[in-house]
C-alpha positions as CSV (number, residue, x, y, z in Angstrom):
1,X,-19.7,-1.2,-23.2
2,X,-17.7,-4.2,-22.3
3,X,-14.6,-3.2,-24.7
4,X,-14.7,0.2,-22.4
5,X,-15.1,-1.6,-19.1
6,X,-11.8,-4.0,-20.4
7,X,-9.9,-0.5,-21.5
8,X,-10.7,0.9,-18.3
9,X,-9.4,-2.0,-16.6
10,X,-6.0,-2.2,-19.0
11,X,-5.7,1.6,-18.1
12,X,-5.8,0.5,-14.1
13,X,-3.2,-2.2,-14.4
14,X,-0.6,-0.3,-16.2
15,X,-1.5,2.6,-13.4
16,X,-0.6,-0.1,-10.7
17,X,2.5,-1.4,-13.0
18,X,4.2,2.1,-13.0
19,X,2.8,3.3,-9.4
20,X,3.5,0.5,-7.4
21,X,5.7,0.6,-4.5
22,X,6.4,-3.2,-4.7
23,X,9.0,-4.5,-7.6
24,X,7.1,-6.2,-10.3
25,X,9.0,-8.3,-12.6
26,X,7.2,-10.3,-15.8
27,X,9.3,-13.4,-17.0
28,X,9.1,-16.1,-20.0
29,X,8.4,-19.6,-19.4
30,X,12.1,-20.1,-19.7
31,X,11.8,-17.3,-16.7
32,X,13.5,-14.8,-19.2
33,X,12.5,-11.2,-18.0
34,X,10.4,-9.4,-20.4
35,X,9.4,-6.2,-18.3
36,X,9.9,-4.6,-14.9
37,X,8.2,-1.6,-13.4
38,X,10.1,1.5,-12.6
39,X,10.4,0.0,-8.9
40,X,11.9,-2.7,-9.0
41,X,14.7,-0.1,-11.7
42,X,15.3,1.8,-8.8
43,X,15.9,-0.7,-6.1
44,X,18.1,-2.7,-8.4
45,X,20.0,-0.1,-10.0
46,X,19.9,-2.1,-13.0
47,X,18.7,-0.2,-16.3
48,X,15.9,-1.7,-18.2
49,X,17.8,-3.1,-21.0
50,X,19.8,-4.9,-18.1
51,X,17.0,-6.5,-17.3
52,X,15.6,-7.6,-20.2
53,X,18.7,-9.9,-20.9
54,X,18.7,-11.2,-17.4
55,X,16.8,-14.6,-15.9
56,X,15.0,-14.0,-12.7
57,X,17.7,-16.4,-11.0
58,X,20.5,-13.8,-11.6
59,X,18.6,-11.7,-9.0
60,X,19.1,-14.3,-6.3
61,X,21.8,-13.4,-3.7
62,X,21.7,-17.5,-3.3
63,X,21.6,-19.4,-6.6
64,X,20.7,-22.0,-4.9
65,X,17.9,-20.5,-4.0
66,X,17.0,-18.9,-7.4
67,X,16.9,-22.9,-8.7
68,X,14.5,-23.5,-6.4
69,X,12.3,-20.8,-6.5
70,X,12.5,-21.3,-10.7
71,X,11.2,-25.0,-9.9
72,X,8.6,-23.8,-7.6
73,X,6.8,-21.6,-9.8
74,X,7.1,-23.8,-12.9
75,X,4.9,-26.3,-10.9
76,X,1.1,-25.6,-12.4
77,X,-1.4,-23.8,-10.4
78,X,1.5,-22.9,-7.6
79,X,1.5,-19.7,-5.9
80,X,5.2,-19.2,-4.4
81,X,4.9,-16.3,-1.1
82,X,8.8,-17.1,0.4
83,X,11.2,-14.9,2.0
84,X,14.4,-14.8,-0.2
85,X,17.2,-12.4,-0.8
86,X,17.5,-10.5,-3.7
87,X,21.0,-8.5,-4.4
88,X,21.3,-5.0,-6.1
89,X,23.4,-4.0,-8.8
90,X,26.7,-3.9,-6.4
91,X,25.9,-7.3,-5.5
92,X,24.5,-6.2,-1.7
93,X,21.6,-8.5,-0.5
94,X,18.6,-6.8,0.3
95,X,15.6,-8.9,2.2
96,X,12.1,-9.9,-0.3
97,X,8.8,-11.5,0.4
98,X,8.4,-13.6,-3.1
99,X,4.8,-13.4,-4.3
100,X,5.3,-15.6,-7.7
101,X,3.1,-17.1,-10.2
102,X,1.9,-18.0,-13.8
103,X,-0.7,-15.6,-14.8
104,X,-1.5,-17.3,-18.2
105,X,-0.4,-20.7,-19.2
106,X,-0.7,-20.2,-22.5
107,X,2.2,-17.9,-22.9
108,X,3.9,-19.0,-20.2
109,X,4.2,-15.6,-18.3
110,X,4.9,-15.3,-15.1
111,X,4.4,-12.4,-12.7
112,X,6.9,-12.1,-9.9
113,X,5.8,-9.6,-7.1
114,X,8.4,-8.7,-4.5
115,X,7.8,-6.4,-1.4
116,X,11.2,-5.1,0.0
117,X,11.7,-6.3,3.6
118,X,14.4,-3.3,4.5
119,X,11.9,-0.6,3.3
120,X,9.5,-1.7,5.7
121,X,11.9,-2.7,8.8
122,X,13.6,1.1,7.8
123,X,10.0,2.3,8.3
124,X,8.9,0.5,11.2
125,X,12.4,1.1,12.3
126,X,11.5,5.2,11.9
127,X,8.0,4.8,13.7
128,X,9.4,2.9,16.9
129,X,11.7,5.8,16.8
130,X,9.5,8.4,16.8
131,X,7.2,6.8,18.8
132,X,10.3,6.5,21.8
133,X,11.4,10.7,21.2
134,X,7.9,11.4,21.5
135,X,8.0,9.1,24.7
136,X,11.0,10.3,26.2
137,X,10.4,13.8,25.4
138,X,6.5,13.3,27.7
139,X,8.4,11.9,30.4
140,X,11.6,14.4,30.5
141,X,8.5,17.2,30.5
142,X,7.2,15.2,33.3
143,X,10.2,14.7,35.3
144,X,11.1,18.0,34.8
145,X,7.7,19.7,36.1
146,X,7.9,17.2,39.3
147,X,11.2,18.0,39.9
148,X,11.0,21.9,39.8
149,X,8.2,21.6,42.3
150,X,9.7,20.8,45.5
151,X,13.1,22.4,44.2
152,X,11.0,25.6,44.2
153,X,9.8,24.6,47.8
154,X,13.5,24.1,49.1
155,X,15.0,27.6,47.4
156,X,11.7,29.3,49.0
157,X,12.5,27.7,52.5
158,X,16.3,28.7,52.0
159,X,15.2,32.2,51.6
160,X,12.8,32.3,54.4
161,X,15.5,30.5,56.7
162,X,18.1,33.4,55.5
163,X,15.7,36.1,56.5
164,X,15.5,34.6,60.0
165,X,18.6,34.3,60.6
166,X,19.8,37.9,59.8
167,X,22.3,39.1,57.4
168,X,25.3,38.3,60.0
169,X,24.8,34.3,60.2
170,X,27.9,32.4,62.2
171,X,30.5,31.0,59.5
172,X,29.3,27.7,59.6
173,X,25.9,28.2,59.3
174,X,26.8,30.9,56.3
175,X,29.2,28.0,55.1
176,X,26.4,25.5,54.5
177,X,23.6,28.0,53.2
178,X,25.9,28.8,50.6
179,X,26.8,25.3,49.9
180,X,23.1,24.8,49.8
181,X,22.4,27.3,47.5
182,X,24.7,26.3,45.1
183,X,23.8,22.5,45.1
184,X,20.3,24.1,44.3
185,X,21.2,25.6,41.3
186,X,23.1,23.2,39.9
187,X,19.9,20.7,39.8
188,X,18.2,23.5,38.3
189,X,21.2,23.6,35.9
190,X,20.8,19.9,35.3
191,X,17.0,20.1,34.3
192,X,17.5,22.7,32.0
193,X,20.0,20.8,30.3
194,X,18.9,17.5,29.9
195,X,15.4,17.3,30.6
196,X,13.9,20.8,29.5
197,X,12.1,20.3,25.5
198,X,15.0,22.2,24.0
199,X,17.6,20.0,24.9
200,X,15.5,16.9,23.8
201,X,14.4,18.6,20.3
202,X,17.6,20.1,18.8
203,X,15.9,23.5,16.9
204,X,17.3,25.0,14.1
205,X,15.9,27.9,13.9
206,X,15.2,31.2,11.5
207,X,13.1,33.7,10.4
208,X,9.9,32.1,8.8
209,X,7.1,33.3,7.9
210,X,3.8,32.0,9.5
211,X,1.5,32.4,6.8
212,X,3.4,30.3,4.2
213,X,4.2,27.3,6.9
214,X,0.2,27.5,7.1
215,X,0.0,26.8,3.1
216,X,2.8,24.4,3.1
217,X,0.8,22.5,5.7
218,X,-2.6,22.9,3.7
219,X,-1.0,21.4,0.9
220,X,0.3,18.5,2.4
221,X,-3.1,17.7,3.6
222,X,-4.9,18.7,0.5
223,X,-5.3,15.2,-1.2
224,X,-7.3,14.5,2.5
225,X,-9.0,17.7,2.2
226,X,-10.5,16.7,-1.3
227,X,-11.4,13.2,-0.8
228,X,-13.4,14.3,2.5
229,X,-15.3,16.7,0.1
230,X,-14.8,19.3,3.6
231,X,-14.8,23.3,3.2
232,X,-11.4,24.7,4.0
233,X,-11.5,28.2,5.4
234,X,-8.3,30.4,4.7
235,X,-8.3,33.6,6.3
236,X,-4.8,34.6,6.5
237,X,-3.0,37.8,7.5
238,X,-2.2,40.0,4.7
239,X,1.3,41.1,5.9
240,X,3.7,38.3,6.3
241,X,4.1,36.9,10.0
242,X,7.9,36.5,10.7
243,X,8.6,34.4,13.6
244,X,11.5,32.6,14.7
245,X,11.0,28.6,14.5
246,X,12.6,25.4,13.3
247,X,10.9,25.2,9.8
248,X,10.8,21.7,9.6
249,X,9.7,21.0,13.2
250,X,6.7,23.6,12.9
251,X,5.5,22.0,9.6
252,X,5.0,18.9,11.0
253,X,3.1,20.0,14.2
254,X,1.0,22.4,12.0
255,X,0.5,19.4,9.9
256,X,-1.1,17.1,12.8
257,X,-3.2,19.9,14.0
258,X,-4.7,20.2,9.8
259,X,-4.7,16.8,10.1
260,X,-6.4,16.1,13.0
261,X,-9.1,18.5,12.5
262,X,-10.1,17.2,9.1
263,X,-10.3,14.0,10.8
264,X,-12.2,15.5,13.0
265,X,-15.4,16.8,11.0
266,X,-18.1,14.7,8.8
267,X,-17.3,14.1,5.1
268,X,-19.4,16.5,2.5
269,X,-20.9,18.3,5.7
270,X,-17.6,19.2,7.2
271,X,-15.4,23.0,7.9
272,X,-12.1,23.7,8.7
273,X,-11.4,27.4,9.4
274,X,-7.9,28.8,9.6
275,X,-7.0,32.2,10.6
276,X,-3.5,33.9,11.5
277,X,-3.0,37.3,13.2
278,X,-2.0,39.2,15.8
279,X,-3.7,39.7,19.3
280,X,-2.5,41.5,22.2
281,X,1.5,42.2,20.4
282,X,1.8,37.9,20.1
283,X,1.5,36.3,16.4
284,X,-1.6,33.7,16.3
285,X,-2.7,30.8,14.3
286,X,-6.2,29.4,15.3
287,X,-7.3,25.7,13.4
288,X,-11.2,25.6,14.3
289,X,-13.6,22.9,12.7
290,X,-17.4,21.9,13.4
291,X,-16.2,18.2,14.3
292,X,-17.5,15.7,16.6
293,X,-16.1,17.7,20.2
294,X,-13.9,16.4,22.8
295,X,-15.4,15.8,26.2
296,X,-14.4,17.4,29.2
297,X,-13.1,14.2,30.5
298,X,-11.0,13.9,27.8
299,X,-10.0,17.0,27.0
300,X,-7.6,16.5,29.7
301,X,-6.5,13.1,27.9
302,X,-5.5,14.8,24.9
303,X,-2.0,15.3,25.4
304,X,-1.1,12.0,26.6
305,X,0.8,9.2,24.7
306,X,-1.5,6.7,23.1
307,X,-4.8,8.0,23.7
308,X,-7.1,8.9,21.0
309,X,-10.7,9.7,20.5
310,X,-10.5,8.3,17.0
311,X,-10.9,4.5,15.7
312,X,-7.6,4.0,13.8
313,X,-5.9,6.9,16.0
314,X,-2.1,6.2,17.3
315,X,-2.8,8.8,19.8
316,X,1.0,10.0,19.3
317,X,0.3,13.1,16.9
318,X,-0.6,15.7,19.2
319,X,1.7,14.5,21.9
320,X,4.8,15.5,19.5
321,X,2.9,18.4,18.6
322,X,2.4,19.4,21.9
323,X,6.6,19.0,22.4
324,X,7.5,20.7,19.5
325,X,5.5,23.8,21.0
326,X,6.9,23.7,24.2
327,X,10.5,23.3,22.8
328,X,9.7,27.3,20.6
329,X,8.2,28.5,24.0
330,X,4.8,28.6,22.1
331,X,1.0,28.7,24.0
332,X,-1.0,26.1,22.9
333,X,-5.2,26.9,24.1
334,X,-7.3,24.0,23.3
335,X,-11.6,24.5,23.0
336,X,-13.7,21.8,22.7
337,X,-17.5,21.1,22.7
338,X,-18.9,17.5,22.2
339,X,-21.1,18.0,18.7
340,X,-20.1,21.5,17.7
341,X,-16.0,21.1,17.5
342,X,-12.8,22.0,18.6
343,X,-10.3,25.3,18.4
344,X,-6.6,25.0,18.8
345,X,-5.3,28.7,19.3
346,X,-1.4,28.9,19.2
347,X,0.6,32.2,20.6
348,X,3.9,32.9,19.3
């Protein structure tokens, strides 16, 4: 039983070698490589055989600091976590955390674990990003809705203050209406432009068809689907759905709403139901589950930056979702009921 437990574990470890997102390098006591996972091949650009007749100093941007990293780790019983620089196979420097040590004195071997600093700036990098568009995009939606307001207020009053005056106004008062009018639609002009959702998502859009953007999105969630051990409810049209959308902008908001509603729902006990169709001459797409509910309160919440009803939440997925619908000119009606679930009902 043991000698199965130990293959099982051996099985696990070459699993983590080969799937590992960090670079792991094994080296000698003379700090000779002897292996490297397919990671640490690809962010050096180096082929395995190059490897192999390399030192781990040679992948030191600094050789001064290879030499001292080489007399850290030779020190018994020392665990080495430094930031260093490691350079590629065009001799460009790329940013490492250093996680080094001697896994069995005996023969000597170390193991050399190095996360990549620029992957992970480059992704927080992305996230700030995203988080800012989604951000702006909230406040130019804002802006926009508090600015038409009273601009609607001002180009009813210069209607009503035409139709007292007659259709014969003096030349100056004419003069000035007109100059009115005009200064009124060029704010208007101005909204749309800059602060309306299609100017702040740039859509490229075609003919798609609905049903398969549900699948795509069904897929990308299905690993979360499985491991919830949830009952997924497909109950799609049987013609095709063509609508005009930005593929890629529509896959991700489908995918937040999939997301969010298996989130949503208790694992083993949980169902996610999703239907497309038509109602009244408009294409639908309704994402229902038997979650936890929204309250009323909150309901109302749901759409801003930040706020989430779940523990680990971001609160920014359905706030970009929201945007993206706005930007096609897509209805977005959202049902809730604390203990029985939620229903997100799109209109195309």
């Amino acid at each position: 039983m043991n000698e199965g437990i130990y293959s099982m574990n051996e099985r696990i470890y070459n699993l983590a070698f080969l799937k590992s997102h960090d670079i792991i390098i094994f080296a000698d006591r003379d700090h000779r490589i002897k292996d490297v996972n397919p990671t640490a091949i690809q962010t050096f650009g180096y082929s395995k055989e190059a490897f192999l007749s390399m030192d781990l100093s040679q992948l030191f941007y600094d050789q001064k600091e290879g030499v001292r990293f080489l007399k850290d780790i030779s020190i018994s019983n020392h665990v080495v976590h430094w930031e260093f620089d490691f350079k590629n196979g065009t001799g460009e420097p790329f940013p490492v955390l250093l996680n080094a040590d001697q896994i069995d004195e005996e023969s000597g071997i170390f193991m050399v674990v190095a996360q990549n600093l620029k992957v992970m700036q480059d992704e927080i990098k992305a996230r700030r990003t995203r988080s800012e568009m989604m951000l702006l995009g909230k406040l130019g939606q804002t802006l926009s809705h508090e600015i038409r307001n009273p601009l609607n207020n001002i180009f009813l009053g210069m209607n009503q203050f035409r139709s007292l005056l007659g259709d014969n106004p003096d030349e100056d008062t004419g003069f000035y209406l007109n100059y009115l009018d005009r200064n009124i639609l060029r704010i208007k002009e101005i909204v749309d432009k800059f602060l309306s959702p299609q100017a702040l998502f740039k859509l490229n859009k075609r003919s798609v068809d609905l049903n398969q953007l549900v699948q795509d999105a069904v897929k990308a969630n299905e690993d979360k689907i499985n491991n919830s051990k949830i009952i997924l409810n497909l109950d799609l049209s049987d013609k095709p759905l063509l609508c005009e959308l930005d593929p890629e902008m529509m896959l991700m908001a489908l995918n937040n709403l999939i997301k969010n509603a298996v989130e949503c729902v208790t694992e083993n006990e949980g169902v996610v139901y999703i239907k497309t169709g038509n109602k009244s001459d408009r294409t639908t797409l309704m994402i229902s589950d038997n979650g936890h509910g929204i309250s009323k309160e909150n309901l109302k919440k749901i759409f801003d930056p930040y706020f989430s009803t779940k523990t680990n939440g971001m609160g920014l997925g359905l706030v970009n979702t929201e945007q993206i619908m706005t930007a096609h000119g897509i209805e977005m009606d959202v049902q809730s009921e604390v203990g029985r679930g939620s229903t997100f009902t799109l209109y195309f």
